[in-house]
Every structure is written in C-alpha cells, then in structure tokens.
C-alpha atoms as an extended CHARMM CRD file, in Angstrom:
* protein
*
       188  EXT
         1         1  UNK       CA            195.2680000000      102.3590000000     -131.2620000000  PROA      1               0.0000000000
         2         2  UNK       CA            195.4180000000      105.8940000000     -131.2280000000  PROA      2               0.0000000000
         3         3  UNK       CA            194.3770000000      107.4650000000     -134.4720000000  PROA      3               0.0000000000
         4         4  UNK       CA            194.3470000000      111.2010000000     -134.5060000000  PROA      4               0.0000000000
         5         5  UNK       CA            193.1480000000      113.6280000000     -137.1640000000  PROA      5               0.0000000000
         6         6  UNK       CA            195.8060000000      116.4940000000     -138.1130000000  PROA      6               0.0000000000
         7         7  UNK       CA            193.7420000000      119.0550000000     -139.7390000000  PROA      7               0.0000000000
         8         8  UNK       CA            190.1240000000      117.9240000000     -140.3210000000  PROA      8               0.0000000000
         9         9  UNK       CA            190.5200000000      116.5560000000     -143.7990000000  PROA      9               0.0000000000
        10        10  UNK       CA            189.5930000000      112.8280000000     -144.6940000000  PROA      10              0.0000000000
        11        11  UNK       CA            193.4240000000      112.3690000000     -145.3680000000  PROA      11              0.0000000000
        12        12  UNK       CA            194.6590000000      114.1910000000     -141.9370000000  PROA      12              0.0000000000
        13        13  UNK       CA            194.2670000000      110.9760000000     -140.0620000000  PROA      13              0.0000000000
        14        14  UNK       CA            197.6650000000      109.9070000000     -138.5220000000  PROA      14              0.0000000000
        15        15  UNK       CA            199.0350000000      106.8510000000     -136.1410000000  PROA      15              0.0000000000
        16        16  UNK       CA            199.4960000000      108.4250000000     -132.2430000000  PROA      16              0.0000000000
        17        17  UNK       CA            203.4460000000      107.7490000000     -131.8420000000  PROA      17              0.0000000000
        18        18  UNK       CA            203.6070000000      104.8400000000     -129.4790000000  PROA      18              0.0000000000
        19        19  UNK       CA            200.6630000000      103.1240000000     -130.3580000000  PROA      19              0.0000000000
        20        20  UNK       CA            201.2330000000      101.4720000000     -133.6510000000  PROA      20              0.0000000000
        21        21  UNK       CA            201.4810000000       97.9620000000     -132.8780000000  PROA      21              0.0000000000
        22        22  UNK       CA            198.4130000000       98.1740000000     -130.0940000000  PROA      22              0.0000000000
        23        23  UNK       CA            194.5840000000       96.9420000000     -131.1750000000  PROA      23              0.0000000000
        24        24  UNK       CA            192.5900000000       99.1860000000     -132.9220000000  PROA      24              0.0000000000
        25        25  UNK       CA            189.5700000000      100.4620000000     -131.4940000000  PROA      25              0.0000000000
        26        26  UNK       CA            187.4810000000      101.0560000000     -134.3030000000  PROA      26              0.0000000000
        27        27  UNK       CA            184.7300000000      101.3600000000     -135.0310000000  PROA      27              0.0000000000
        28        28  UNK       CA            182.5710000000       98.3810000000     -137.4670000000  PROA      28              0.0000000000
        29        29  UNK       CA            182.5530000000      101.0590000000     -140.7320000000  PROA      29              0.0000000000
        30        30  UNK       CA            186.1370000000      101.8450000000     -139.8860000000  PROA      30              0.0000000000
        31        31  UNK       CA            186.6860000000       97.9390000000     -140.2580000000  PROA      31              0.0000000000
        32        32  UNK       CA            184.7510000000       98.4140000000     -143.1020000000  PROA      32              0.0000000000
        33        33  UNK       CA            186.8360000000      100.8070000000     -145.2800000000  PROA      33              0.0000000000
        34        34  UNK       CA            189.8000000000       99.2420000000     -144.2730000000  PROA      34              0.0000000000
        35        35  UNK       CA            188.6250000000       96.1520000000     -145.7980000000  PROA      35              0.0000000000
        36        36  UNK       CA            187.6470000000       98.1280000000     -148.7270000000  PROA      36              0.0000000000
        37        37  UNK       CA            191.5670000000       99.4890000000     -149.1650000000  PROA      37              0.0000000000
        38        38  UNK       CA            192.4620000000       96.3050000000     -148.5970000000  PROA      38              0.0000000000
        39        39  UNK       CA            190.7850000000       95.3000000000     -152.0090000000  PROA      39              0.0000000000
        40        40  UNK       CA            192.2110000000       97.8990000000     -153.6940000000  PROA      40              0.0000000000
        41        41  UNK       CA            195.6320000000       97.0250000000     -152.8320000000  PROA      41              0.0000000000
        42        42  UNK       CA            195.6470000000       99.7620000000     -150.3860000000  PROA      42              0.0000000000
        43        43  UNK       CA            195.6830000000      102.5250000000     -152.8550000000  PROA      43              0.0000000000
        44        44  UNK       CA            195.9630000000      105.8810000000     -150.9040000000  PROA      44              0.0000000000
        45        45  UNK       CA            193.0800000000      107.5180000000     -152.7460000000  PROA      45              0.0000000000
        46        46  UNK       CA            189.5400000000      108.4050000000     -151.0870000000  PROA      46              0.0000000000
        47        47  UNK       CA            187.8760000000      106.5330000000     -153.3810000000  PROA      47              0.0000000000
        48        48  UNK       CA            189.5760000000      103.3260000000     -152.4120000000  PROA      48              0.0000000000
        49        49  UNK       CA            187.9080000000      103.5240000000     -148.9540000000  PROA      49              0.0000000000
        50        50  UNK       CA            184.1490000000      104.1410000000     -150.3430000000  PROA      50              0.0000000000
        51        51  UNK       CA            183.5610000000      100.4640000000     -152.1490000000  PROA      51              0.0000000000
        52        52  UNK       CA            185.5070000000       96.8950000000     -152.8940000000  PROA      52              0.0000000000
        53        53  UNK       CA            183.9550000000       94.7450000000     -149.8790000000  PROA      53              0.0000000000
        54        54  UNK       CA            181.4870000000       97.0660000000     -148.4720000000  PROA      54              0.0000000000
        55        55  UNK       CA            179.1980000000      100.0550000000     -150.4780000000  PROA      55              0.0000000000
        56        56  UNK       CA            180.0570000000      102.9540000000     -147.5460000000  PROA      56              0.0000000000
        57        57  UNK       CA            176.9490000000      104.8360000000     -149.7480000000  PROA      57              0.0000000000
        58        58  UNK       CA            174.6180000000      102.6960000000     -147.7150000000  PROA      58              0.0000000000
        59        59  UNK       CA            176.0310000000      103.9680000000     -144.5770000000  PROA      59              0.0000000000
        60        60  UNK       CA            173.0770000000      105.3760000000     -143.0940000000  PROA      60              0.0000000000
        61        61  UNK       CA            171.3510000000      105.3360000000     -139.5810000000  PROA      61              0.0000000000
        62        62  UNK       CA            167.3770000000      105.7710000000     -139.2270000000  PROA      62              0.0000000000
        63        63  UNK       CA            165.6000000000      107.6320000000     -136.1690000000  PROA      63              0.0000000000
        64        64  UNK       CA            165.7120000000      104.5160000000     -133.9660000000  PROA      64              0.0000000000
        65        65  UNK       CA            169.9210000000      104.0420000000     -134.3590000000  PROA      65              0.0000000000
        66        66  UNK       CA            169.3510000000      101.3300000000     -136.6860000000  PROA      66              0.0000000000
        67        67  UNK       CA            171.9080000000      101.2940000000     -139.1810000000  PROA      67              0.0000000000
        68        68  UNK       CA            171.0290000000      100.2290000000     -142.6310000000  PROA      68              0.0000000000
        69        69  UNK       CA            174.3530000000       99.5380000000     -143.7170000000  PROA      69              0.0000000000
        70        70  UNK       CA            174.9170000000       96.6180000000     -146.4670000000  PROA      70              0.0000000000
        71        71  UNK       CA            174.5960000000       93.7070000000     -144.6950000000  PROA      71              0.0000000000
        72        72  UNK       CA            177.2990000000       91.5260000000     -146.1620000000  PROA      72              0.0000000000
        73        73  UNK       CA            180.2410000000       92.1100000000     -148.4340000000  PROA      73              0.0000000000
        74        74  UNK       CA            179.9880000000       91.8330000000     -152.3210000000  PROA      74              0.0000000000
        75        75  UNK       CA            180.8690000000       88.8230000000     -153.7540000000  PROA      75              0.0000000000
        76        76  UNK       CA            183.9160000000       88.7190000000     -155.4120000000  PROA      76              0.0000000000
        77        77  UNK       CA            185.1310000000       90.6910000000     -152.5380000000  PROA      77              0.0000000000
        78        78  UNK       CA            188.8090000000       89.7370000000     -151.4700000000  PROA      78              0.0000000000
        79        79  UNK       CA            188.6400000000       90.9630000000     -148.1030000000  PROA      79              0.0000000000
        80        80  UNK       CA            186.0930000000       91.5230000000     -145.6310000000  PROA      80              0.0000000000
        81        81  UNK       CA            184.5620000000       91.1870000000     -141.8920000000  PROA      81              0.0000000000
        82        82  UNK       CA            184.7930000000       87.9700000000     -140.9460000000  PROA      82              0.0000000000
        83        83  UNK       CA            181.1130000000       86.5130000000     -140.8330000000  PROA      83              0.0000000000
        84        84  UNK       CA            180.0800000000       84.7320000000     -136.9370000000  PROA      84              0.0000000000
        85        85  UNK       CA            180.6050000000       81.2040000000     -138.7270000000  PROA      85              0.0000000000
        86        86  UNK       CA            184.2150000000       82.4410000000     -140.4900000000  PROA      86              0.0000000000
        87        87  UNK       CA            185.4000000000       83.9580000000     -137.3610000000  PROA      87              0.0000000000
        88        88  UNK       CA            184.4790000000       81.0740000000     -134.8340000000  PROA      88              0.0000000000
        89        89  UNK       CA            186.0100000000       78.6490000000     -137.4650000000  PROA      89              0.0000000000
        90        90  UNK       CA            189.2180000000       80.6070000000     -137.2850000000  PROA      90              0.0000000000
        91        91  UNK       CA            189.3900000000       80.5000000000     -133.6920000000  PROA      91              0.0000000000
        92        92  UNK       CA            187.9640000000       76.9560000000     -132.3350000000  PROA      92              0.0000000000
        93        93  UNK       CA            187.9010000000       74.8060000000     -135.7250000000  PROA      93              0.0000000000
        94        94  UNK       CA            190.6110000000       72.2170000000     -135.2660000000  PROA      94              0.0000000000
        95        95  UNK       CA            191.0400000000       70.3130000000     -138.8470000000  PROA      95              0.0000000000
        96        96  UNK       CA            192.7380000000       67.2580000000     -136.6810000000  PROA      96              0.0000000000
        97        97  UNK       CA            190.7860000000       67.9260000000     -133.1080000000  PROA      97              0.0000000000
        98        98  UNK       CA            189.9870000000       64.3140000000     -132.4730000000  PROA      98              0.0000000000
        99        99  UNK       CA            193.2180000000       62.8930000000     -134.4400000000  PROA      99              0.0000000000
       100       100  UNK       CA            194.4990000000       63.0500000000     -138.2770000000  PROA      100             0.0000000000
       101       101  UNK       CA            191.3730000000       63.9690000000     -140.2240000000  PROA      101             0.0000000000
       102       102  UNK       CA            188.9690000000       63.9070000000     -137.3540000000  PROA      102             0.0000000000
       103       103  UNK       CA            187.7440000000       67.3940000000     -137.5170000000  PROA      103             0.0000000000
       104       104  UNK       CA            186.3200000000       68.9420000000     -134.4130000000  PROA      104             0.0000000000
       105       105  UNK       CA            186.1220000000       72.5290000000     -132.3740000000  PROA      105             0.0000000000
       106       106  UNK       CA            188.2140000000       73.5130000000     -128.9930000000  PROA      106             0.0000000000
       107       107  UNK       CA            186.7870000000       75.2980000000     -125.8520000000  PROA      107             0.0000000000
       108       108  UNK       CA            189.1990000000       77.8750000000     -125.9710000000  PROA      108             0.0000000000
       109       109  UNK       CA            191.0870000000       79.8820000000     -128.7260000000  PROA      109             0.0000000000
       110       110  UNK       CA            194.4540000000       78.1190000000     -127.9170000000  PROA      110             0.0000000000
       111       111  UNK       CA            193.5940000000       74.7830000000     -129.2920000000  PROA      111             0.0000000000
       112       112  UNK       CA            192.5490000000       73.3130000000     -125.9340000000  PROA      112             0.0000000000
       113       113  UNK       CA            189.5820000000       72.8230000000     -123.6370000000  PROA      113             0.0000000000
       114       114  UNK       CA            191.2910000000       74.5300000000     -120.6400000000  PROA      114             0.0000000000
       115       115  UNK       CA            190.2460000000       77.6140000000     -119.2330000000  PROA      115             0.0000000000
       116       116  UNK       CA            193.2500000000       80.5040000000     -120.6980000000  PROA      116             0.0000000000
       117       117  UNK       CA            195.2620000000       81.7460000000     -117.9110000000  PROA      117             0.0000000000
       118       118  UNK       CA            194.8260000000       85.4860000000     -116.9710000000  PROA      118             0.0000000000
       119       119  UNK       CA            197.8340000000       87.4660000000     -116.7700000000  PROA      119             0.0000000000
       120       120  UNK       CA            200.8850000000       89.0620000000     -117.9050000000  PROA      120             0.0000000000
       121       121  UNK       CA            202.9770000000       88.0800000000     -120.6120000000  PROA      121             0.0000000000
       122       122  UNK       CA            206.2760000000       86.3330000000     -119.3180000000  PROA      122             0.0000000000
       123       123  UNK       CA            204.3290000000       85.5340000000     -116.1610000000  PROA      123             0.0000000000
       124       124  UNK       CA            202.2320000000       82.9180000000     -116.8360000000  PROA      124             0.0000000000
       125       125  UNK       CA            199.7230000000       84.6870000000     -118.0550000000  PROA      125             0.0000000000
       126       126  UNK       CA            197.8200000000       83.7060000000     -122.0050000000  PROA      126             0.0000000000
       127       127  UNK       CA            195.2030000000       86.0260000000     -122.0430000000  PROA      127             0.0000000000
       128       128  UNK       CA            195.1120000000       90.1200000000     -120.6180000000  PROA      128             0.0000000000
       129       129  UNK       CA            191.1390000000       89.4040000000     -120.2780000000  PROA      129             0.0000000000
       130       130  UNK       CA            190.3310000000       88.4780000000     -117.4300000000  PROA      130             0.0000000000
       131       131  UNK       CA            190.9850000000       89.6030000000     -113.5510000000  PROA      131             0.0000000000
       132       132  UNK       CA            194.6340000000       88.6460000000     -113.4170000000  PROA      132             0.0000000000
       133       133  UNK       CA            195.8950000000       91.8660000000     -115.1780000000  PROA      133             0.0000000000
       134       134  UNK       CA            194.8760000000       95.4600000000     -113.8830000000  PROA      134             0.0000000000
       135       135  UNK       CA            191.5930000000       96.3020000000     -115.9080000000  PROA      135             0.0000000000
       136       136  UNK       CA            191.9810000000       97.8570000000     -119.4200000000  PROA      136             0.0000000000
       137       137  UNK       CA            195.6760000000       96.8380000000     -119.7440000000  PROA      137             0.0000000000
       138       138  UNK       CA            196.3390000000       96.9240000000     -123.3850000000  PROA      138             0.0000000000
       139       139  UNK       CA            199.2780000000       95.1530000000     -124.7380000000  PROA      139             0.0000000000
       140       140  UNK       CA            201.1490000000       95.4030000000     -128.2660000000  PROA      140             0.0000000000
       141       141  UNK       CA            199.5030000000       92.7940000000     -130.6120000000  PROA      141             0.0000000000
       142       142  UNK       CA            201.2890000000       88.9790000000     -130.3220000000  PROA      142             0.0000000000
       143       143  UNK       CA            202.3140000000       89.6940000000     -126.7430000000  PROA      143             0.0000000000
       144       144  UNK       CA            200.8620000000       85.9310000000     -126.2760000000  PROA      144             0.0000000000
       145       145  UNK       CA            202.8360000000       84.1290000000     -129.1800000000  PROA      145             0.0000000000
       146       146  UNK       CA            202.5150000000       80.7210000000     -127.1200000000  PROA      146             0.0000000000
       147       147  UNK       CA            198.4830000000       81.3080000000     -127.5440000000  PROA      147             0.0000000000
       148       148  UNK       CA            197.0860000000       80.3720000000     -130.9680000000  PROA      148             0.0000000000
       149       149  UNK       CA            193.9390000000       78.9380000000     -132.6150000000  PROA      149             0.0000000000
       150       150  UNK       CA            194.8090000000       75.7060000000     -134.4960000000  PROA      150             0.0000000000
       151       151  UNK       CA            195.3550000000       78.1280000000     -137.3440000000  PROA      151             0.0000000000
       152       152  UNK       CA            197.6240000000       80.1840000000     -135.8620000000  PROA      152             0.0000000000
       153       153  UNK       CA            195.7410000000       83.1200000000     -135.1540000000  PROA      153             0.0000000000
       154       154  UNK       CA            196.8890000000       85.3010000000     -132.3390000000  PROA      154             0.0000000000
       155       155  UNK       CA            195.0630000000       87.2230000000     -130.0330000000  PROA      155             0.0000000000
       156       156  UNK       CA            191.5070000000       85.7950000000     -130.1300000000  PROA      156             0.0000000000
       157       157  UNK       CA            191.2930000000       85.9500000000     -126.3170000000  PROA      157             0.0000000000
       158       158  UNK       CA            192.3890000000       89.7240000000     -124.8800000000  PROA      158             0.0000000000
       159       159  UNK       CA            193.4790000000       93.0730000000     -126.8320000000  PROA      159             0.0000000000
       160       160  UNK       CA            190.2350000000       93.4510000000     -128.0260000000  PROA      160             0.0000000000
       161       161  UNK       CA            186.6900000000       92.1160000000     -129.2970000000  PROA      161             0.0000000000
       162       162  UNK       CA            186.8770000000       91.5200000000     -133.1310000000  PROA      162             0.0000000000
       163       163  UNK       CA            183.5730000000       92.9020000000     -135.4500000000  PROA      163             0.0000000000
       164       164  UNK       CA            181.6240000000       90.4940000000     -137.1660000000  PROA      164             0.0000000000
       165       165  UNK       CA            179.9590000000       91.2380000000     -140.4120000000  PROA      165             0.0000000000
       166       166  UNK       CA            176.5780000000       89.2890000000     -138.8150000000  PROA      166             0.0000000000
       167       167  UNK       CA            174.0390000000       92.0120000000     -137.7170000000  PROA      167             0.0000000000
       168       168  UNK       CA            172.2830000000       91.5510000000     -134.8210000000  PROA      168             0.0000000000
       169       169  UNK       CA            168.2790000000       92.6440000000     -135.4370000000  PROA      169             0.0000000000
       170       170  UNK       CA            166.3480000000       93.1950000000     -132.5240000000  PROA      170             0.0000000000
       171       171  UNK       CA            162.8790000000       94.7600000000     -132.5580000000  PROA      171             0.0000000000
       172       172  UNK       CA            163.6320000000       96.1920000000     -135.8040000000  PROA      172             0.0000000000
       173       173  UNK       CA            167.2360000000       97.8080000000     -135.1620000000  PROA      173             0.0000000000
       174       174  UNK       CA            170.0780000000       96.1350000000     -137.0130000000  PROA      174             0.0000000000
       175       175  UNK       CA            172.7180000000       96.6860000000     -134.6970000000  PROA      175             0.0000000000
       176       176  UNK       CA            176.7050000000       95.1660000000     -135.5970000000  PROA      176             0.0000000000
       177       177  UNK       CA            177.8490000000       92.4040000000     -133.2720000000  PROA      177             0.0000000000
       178       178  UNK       CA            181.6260000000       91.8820000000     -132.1070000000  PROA      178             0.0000000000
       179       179  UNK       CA            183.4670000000       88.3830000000     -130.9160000000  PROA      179             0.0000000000
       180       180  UNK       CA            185.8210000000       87.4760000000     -128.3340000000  PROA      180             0.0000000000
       181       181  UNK       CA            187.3070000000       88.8600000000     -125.7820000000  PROA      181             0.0000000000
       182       182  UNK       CA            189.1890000000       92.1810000000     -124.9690000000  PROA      182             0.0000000000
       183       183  UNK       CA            190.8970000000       93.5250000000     -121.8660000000  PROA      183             0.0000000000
       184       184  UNK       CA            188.0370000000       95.1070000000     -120.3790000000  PROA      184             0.0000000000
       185       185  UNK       CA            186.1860000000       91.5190000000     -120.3040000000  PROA      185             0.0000000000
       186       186  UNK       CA            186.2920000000       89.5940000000     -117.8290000000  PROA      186             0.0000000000
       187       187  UNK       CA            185.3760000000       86.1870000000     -119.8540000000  PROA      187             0.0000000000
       188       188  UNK       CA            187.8580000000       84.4660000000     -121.8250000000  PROA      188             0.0000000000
C-alpha cells in the first residue's frame, strides 16, 4: 500500500491513488496505532493513535535496536495484534476438522492438508507466494476468494506476512515477529 505524506505533518499522510485495496506494508507500530484508532472508533484526532490497545509512549529503541515497546495490548483492549496462538488459530484451527465437534488444525490456510497452488488468480493459482507468479507480484486483497481458513479469513497465504504481537527475544533484543506468507516468499 502506498502511503505518502503531503506536507510533513502527522495528519499529511494520504492513500497513493491506485493502491487502496493492495496490502499494507507497515510497519509493527504502524499496526499498532491503527489498532489504537480502531478502539477509538476511528476518531480522526492524534490522540486517538497514541493509546487504546497499545501505549505508543513506550515506543522506544535502546543502543542494540532492541525495542522496548509494550509487549502486549491492555486489557480491555477491543482491538489489537493478533498474538502467535490467536493468529495460527485463525488460520489452521478447524472447529469440525475431524467431523462435527471434533476439533483439529489444517496444514494449510485453506482448510486442507494440500500444498496451496502457486499462481495467478483465474489460473489456477491460490496463493501469489510461491514461484508460480513473477516475484513480488502484489495483488488487490481477496484476489483468492476460493482460499479461506475454516473461518473465512482471506489471504493468510500471499499479499503479505501479518505482525504478531509475540516478541521475539534473542540475546537480549526484543525484536517483533510476523506470520505467513507474502509474495516475496517462496513458502506457502
């Protein structure tokens, strides 16, 4: 998604014609604050991007390009970054996997436990990850409607990788974590 900001100010910030219904390629504090609008029923005003899910005051980095950014939302918080348990539920958890009321989790984010099919939309294709479309094609969001989780949720394979809230912490670095799969990848 091409965001572009018109005249330096922390309101200038405008949707690129043409590129409103692609993924966004955000950053994890971008996520963040939108989540944060999101809980203030996207009220237009500064303030409703600095807290709600996420206190952006703690959005600091140390020396060694660890952040020290809160770690998970605030309770109470209506939206937020999925967690690495929330988001892999959404994706693979099947409620009925093994029958009615057997619960159970798929390979694959369309509900089965075959490899997704790499290509183009209208070709065959389920998934713009992988080497059957030209690397870094991006497509408008839903261009795979036929390719859901058993929840319905499009796009878990391709577009792009989706930010966890999870932190990674390796030798002392926090460092924020993303799932899936986006057109770049070559794994599904």
């Amino acid at each position: 998604l091409g965001i572009t900001n018109h005249g330096g100010g922390p309101t200038d910030y405008h949707v690129d014609p043409g590129t409103g219904n692609l993924p966004a390629d955000a950053g994890w504090r971008y996520a963040a604050r939108y989540a944060n609008w999101l809980c203030h029923g996207k009220d237009g005003a500064p303030a409703a991007f600095e807290s709600g899910a996420y206190d952006t005051t703690t959005f600091t980095a140390d020396g060694s390009g660890s952040v020290n950014d809160q770690v998970h939302h605030t309770p109470g918080a209506q939206f937020w970054i999925p967690t690495r348990d929330e988001w892999t539920k959404a994706v693979y958890y099947d409620p009925d996997r093994y029958g009615p009321g057997q619960d159970g989790y798929w390979r694959y984010p369309n509900g089965t436990d075959n490899v997704l099919i790499s290509g183009l939309p209208g070709e065959g294709g389920q998934t713009n990850a992988g080497a059957g479309v030209p690397f870094g094609t991006q497509l408008p969001v839903g261009s795979y409607p036929g390719v859901q989780s058993p929840w319905g949720l499009l796009d878990a394979s391709g577009g792009l990788s989706e930010w966890i809230e999870d932190p990674w912490t390796t030798t002392g670095r926090n460092i924020r974590l993303t799932m899936g799969s986006g057109a770049r990848d070559f794994d599904y």
